[in-house]
C-alpha positions as CSV (number, residue, x, y, z in Angstrom):
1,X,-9.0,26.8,-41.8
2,X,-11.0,26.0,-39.0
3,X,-11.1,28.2,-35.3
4,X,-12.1,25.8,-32.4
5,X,-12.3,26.8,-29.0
6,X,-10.7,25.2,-25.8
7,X,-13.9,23.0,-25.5
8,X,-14.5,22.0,-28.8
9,X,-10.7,20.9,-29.4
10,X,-11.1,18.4,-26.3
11,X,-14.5,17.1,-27.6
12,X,-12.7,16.2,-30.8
13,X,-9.6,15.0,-29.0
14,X,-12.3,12.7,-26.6
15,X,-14.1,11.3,-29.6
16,X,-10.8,10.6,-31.5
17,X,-9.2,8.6,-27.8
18,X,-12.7,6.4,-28.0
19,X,-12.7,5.4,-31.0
20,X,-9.0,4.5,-31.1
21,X,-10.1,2.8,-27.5
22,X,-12.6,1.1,-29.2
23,X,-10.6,-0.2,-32.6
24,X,-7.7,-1.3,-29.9
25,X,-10.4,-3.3,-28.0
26,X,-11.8,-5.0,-31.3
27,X,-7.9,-6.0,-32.1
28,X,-6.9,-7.9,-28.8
29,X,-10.3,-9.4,-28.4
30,X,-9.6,-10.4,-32.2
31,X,-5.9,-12.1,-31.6
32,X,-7.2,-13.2,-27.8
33,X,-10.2,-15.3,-28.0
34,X,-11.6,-16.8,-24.8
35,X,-11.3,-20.1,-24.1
36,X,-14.7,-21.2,-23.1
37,X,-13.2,-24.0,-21.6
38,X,-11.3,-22.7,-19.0
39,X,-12.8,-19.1,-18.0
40,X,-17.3,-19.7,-18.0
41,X,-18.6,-16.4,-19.5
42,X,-21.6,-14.6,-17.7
43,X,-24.2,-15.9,-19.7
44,X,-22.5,-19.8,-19.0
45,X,-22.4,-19.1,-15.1
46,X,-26.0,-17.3,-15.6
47,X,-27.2,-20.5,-17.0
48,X,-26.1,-22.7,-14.7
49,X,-27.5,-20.9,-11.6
50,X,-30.7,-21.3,-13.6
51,X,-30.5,-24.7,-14.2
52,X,-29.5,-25.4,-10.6
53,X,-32.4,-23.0,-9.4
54,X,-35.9,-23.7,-10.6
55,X,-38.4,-20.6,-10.9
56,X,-40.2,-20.0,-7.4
57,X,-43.0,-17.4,-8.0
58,X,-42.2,-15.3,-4.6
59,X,-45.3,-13.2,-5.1
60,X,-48.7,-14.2,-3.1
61,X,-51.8,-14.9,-5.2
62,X,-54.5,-12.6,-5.3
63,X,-57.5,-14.2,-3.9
64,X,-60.7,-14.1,-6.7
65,X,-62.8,-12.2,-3.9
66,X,-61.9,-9.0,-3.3
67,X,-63.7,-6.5,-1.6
């Protein structure tokens, strides 16, 4: 049998919460899919901003002479 200290029983106990964290997560996002229809996702709001927002280059140009 195995003789773990204070420490390395709560690393073990951490791991073991994430990955139940995680496999809970994966479920509800499994029965729960988003409606795109209703709620825009980031990359649906991202894209709109871009669309409404052409690219500005905000930087000066160099000039070709330089001293």
């Amino acid at each position: 049998m195995f003789v773990l200290t204070k420490e390395e029983k709560r690393v073990i106990c951490f791991v073991m919460l994430a990955i139940l964290v995680g496999l809970a997560v994966k479920e509800y996002r499994r029965n729960h899919p988003v409606s795109t229809n209703t709620q825009p996702g980031l990359k649906q709001s991202l894209r709109k901003q871009m669309e409404a927002k052409p690219w500005q280059n905000s930087t000066p140009a160099l000039s070709a002479a330089s001293p």
